[in-house]
Biotite code that builds the C-alpha atoms (Angstrom):
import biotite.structure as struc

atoms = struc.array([
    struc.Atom([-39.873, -21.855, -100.303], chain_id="A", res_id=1, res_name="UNK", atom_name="CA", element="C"),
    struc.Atom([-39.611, -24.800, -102.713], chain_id="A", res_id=2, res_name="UNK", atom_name="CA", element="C"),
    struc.Atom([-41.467, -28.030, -101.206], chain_id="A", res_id=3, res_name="UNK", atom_name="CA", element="C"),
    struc.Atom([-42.034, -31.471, -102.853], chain_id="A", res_id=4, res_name="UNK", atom_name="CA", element="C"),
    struc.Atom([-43.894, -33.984, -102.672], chain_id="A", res_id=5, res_name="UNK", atom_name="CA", element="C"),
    struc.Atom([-44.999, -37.345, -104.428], chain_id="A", res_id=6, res_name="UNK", atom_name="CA", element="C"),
    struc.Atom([-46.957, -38.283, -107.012], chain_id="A", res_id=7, res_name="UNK", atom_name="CA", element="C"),
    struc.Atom([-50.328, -40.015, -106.293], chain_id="A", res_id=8, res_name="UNK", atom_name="CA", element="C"),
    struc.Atom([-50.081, -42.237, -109.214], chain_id="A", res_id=9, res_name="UNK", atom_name="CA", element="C"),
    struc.Atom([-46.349, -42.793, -110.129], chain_id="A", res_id=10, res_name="UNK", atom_name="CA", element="C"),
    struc.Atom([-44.665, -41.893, -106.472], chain_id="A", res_id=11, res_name="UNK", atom_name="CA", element="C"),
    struc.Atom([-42.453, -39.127, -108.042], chain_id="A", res_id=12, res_name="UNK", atom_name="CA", element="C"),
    struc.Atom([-41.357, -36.228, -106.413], chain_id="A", res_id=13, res_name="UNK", atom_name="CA", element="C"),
    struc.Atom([-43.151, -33.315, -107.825], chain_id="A", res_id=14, res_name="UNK", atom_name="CA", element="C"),
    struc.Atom([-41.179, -30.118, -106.334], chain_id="A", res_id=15, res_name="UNK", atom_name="CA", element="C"),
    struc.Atom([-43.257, -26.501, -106.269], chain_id="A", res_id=16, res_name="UNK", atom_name="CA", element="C"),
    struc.Atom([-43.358, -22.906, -104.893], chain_id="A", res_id=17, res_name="UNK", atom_name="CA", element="C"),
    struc.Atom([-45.460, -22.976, -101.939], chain_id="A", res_id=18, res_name="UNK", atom_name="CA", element="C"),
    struc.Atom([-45.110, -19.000, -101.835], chain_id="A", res_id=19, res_name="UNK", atom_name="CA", element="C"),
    struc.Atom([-48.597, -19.513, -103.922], chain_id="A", res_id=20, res_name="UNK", atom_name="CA", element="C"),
    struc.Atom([-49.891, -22.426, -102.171], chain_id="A", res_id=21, res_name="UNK", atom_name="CA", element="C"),
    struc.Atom([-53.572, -22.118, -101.108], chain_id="A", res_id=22, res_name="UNK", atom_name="CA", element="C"),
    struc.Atom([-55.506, -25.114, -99.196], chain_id="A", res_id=23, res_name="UNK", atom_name="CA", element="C"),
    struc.Atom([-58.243, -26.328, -100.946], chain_id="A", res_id=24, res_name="UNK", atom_name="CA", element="C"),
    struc.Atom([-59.003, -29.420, -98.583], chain_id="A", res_id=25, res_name="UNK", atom_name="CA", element="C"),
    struc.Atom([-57.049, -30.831, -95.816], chain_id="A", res_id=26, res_name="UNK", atom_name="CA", element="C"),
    struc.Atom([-57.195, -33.822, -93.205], chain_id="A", res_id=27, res_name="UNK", atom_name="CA", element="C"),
    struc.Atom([-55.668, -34.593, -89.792], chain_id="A", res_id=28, res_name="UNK", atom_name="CA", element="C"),
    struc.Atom([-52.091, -34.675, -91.527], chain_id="A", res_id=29, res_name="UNK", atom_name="CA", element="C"),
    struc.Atom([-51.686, -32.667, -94.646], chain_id="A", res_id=30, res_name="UNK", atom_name="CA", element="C"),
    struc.Atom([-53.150, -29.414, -96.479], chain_id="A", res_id=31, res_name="UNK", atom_name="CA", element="C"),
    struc.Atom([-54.178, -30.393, -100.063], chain_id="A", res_id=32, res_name="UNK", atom_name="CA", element="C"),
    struc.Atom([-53.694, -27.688, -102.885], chain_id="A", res_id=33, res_name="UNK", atom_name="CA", element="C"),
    struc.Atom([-54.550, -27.684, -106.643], chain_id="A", res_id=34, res_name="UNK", atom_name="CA", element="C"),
    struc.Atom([-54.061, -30.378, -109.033], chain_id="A", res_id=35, res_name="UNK", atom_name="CA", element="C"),
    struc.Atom([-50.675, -30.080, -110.975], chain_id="A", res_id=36, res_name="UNK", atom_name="CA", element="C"),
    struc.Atom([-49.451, -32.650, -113.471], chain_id="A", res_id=37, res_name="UNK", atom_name="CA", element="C"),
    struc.Atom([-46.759, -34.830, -112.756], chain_id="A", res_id=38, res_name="UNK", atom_name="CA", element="C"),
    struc.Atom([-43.577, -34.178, -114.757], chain_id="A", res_id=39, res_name="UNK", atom_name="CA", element="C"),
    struc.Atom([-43.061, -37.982, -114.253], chain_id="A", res_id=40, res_name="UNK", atom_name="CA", element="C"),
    struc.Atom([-46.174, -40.036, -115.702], chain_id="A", res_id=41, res_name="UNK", atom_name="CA", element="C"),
    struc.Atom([-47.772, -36.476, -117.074], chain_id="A", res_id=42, res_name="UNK", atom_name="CA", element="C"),
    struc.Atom([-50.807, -37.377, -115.312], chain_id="A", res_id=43, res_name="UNK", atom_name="CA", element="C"),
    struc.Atom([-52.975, -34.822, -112.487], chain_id="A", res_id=44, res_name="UNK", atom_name="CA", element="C"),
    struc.Atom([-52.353, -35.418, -109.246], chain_id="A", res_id=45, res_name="UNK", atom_name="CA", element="C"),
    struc.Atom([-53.278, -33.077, -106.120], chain_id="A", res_id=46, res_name="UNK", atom_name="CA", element="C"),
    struc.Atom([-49.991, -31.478, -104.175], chain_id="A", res_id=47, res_name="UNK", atom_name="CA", element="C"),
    struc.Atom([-49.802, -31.254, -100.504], chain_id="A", res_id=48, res_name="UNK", atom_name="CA", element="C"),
    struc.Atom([-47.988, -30.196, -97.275], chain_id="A", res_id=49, res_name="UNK", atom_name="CA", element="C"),
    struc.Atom([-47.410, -32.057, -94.121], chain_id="A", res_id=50, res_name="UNK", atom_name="CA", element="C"),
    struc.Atom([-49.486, -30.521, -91.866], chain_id="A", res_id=51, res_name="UNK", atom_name="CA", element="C"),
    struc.Atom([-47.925, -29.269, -88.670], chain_id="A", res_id=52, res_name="UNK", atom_name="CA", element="C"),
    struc.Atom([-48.525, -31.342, -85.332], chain_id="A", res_id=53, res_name="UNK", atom_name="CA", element="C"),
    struc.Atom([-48.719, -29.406, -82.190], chain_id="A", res_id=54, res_name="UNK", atom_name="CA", element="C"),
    struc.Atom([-46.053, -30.639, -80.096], chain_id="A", res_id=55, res_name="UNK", atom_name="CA", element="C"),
    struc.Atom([-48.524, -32.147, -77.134], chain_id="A", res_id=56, res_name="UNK", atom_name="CA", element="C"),
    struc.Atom([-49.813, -34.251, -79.926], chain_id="A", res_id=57, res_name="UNK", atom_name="CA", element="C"),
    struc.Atom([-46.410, -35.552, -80.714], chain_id="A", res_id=58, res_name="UNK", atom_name="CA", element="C"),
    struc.Atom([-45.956, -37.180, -77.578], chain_id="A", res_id=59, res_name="UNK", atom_name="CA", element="C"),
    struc.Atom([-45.871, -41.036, -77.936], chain_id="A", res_id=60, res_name="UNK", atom_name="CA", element="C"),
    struc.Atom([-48.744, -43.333, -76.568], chain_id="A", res_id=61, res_name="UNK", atom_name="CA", element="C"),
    struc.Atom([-46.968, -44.981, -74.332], chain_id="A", res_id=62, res_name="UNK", atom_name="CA", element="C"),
    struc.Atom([-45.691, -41.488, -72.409], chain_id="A", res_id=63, res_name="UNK", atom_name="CA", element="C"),
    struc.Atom([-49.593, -40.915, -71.895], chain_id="A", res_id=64, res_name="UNK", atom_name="CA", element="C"),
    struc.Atom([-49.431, -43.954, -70.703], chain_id="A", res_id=65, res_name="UNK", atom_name="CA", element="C"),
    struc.Atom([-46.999, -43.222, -68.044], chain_id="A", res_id=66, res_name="UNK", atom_name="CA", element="C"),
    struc.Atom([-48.049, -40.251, -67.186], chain_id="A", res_id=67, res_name="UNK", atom_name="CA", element="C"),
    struc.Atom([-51.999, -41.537, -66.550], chain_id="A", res_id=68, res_name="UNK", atom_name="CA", element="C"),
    struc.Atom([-51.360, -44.628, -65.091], chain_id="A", res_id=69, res_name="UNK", atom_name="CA", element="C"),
    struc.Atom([-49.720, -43.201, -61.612], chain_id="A", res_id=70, res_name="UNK", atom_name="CA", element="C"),
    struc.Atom([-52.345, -40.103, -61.365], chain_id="A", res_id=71, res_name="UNK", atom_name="CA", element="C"),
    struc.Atom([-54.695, -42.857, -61.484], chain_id="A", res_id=72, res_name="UNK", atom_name="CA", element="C"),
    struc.Atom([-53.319, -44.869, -59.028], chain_id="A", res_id=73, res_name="UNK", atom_name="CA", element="C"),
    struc.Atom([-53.299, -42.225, -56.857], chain_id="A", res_id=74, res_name="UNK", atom_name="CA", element="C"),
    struc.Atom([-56.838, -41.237, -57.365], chain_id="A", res_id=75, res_name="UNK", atom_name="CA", element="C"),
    struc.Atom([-57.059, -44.823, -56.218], chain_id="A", res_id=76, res_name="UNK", atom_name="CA", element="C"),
    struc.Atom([-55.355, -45.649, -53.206], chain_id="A", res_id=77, res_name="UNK", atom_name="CA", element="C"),
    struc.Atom([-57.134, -42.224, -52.033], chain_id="A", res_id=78, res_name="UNK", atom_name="CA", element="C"),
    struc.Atom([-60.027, -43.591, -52.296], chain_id="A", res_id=79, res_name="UNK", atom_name="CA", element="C"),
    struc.Atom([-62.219, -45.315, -49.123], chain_id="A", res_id=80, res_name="UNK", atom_name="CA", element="C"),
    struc.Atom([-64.181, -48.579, -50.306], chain_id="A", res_id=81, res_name="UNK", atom_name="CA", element="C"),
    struc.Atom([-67.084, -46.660, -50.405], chain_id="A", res_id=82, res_name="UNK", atom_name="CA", element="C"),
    struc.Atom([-65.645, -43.605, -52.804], chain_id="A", res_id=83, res_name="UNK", atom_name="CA", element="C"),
    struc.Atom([-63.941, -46.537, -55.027], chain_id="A", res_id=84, res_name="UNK", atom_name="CA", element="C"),
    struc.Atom([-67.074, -48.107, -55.791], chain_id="A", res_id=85, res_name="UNK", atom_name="CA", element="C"),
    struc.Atom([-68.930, -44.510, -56.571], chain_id="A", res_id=86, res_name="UNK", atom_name="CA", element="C"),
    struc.Atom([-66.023, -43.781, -58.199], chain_id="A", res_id=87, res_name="UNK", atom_name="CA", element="C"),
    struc.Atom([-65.765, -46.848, -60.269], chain_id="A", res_id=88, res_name="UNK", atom_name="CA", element="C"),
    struc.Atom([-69.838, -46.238, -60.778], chain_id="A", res_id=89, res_name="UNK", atom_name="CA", element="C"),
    struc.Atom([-68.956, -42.985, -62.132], chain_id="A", res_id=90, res_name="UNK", atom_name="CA", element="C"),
    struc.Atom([-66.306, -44.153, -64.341], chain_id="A", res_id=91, res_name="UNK", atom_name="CA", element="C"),
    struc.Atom([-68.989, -46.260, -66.051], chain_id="A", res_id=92, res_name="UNK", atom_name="CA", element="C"),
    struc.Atom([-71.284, -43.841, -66.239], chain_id="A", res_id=93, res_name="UNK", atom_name="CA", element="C"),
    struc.Atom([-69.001, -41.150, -67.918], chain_id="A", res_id=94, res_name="UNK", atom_name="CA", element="C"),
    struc.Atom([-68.176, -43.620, -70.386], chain_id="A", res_id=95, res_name="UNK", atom_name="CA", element="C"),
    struc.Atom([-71.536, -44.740, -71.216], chain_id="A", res_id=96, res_name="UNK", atom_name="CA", element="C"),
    struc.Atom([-72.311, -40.800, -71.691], chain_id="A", res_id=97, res_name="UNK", atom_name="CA", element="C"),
    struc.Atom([-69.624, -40.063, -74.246], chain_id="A", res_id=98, res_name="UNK", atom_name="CA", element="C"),
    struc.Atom([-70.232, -43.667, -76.132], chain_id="A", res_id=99, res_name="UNK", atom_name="CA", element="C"),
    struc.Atom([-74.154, -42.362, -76.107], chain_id="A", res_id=100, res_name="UNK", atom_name="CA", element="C"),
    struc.Atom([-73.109, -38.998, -77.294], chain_id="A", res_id=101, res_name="UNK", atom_name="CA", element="C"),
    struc.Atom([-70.047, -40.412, -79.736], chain_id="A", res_id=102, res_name="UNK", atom_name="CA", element="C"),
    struc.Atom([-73.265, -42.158, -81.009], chain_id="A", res_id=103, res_name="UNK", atom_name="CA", element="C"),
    struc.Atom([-75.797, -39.702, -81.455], chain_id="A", res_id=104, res_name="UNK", atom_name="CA", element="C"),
    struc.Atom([-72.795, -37.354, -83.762], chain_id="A", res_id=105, res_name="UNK", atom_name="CA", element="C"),
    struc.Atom([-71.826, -40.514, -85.568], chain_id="A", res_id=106, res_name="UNK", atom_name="CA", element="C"),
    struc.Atom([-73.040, -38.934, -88.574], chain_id="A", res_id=107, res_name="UNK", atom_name="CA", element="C"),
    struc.Atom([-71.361, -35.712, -87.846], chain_id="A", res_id=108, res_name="UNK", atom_name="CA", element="C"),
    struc.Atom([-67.723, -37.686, -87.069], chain_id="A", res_id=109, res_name="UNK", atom_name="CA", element="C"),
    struc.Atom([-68.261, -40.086, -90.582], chain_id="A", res_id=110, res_name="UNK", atom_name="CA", element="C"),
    struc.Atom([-68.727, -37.045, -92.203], chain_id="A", res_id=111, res_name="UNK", atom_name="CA", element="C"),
    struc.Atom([-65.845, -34.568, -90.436], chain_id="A", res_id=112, res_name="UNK", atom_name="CA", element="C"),
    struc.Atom([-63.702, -34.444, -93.746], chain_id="A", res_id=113, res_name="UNK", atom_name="CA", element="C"),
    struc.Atom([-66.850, -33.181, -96.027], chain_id="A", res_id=114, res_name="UNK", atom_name="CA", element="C"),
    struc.Atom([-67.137, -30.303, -97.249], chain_id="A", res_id=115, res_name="UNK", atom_name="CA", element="C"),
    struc.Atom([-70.654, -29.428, -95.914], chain_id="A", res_id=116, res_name="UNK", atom_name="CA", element="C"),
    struc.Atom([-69.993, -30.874, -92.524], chain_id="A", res_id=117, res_name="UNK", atom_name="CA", element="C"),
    struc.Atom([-71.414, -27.577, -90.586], chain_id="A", res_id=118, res_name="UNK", atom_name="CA", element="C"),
    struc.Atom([-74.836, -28.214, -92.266], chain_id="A", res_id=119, res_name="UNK", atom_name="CA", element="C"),
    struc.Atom([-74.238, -32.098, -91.243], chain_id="A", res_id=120, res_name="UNK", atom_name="CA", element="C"),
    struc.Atom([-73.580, -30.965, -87.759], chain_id="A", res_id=121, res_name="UNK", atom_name="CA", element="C"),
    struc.Atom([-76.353, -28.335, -87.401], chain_id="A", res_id=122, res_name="UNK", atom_name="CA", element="C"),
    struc.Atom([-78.580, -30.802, -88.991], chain_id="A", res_id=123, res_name="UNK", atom_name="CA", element="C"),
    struc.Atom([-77.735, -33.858, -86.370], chain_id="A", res_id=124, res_name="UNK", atom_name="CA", element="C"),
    struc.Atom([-77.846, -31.657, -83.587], chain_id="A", res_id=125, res_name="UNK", atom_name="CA", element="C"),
    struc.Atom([-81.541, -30.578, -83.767], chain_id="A", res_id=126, res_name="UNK", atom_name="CA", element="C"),
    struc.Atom([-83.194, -33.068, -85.586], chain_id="A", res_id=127, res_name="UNK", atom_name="CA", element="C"),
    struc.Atom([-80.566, -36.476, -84.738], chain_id="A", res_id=128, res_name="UNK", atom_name="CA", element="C"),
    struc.Atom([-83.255, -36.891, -81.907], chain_id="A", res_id=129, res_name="UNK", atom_name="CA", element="C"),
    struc.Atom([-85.584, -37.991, -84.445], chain_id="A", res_id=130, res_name="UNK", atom_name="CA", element="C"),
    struc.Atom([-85.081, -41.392, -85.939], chain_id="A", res_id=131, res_name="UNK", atom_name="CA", element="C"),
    struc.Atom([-85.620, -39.548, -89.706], chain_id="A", res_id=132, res_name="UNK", atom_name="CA", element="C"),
    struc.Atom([-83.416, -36.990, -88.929], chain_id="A", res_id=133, res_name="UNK", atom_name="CA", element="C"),
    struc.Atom([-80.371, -38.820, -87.471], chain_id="A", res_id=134, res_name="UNK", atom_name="CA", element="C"),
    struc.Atom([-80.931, -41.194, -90.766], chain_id="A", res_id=135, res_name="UNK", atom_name="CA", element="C"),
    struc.Atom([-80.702, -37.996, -93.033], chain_id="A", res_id=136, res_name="UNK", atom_name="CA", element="C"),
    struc.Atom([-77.795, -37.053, -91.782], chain_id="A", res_id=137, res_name="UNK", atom_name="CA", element="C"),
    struc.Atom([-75.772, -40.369, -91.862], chain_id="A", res_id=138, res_name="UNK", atom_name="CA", element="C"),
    struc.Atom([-77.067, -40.715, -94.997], chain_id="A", res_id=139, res_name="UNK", atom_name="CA", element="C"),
    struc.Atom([-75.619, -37.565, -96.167], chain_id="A", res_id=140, res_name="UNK", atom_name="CA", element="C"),
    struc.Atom([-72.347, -37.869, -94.146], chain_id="A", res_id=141, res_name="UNK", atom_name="CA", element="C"),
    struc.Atom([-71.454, -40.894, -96.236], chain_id="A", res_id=142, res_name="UNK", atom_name="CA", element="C"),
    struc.Atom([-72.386, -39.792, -99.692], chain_id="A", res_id=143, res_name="UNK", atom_name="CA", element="C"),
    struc.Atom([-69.763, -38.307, -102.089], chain_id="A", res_id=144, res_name="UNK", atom_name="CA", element="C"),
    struc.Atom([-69.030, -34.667, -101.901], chain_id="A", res_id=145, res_name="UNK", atom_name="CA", element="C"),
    struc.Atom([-69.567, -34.705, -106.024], chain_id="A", res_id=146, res_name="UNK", atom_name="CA", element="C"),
])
């Protein structure tokens, strides 16, 4: 199936066979595959594909939003004044757990689109407890991949 897309430097459509199209990199929205050159400016630029969402991602924000909001009111207005303030205790302290954990794999999320990042991960998650080895790794996670 032909697919196009545009041109990194010039923004021309660059149209190709994706019948051979192999991924050599990829983010949250689109597979990269090898450099081509633009028939446009005649300069290399990388082709891609929109990457395909999973329809529960393609929900808006603000239907989360509607949907959350009255479960949590419920949870709520269930509660006894002495469940809503362990529950609003335990709120807090979920929250501080994943900010403390979201902390310890910084490295490990900075560096989520390298190529290495199982070695990053491995890495942070034995030796991140050290000081050293938490430093290695964010180090690391922010160099380039070249």
């Amino acid at each position: 199936m032909v697919q196009s897309c545009k041109c990194s430097q010039c923004g021309g459509n660059i149209a190709f066979d994706d019948s051979d199209f192999y991924t050599l990199r990829h983010d949250y929205f689109k597979w990269y595959g090898p450099t081509v050159t633009c028939p446009h400016c005649a300069k290399p630029t990388e082709v891609f594909i929109k990457r395909p969402i999973h329809p529960i991602f393609n929900i808006k924000p603000v239907t989360w939003l509607l949907i959350a909001i009255p479960i949590a009111m419920i949870v709520l207005l269930m509660a006894s004044p002495d469940q809503f303030e362990n529950l609003i205790m335990s709120i807090f302290k979920l929250a501080l757990l994943a900010a403390v954990i979201a902390l310890y794999f910084l490295p490990t999320i900075i560096g989520s689109k390298k190529r290495n990042v199982s070695a990053i991960f491995i890495i942070n998650l034995f030796l991140g407890w050290t000081l050293v080895g938490w430093v290695l790794t964010l180090a690391w996670s922010t160099t380039d991949d070249k």
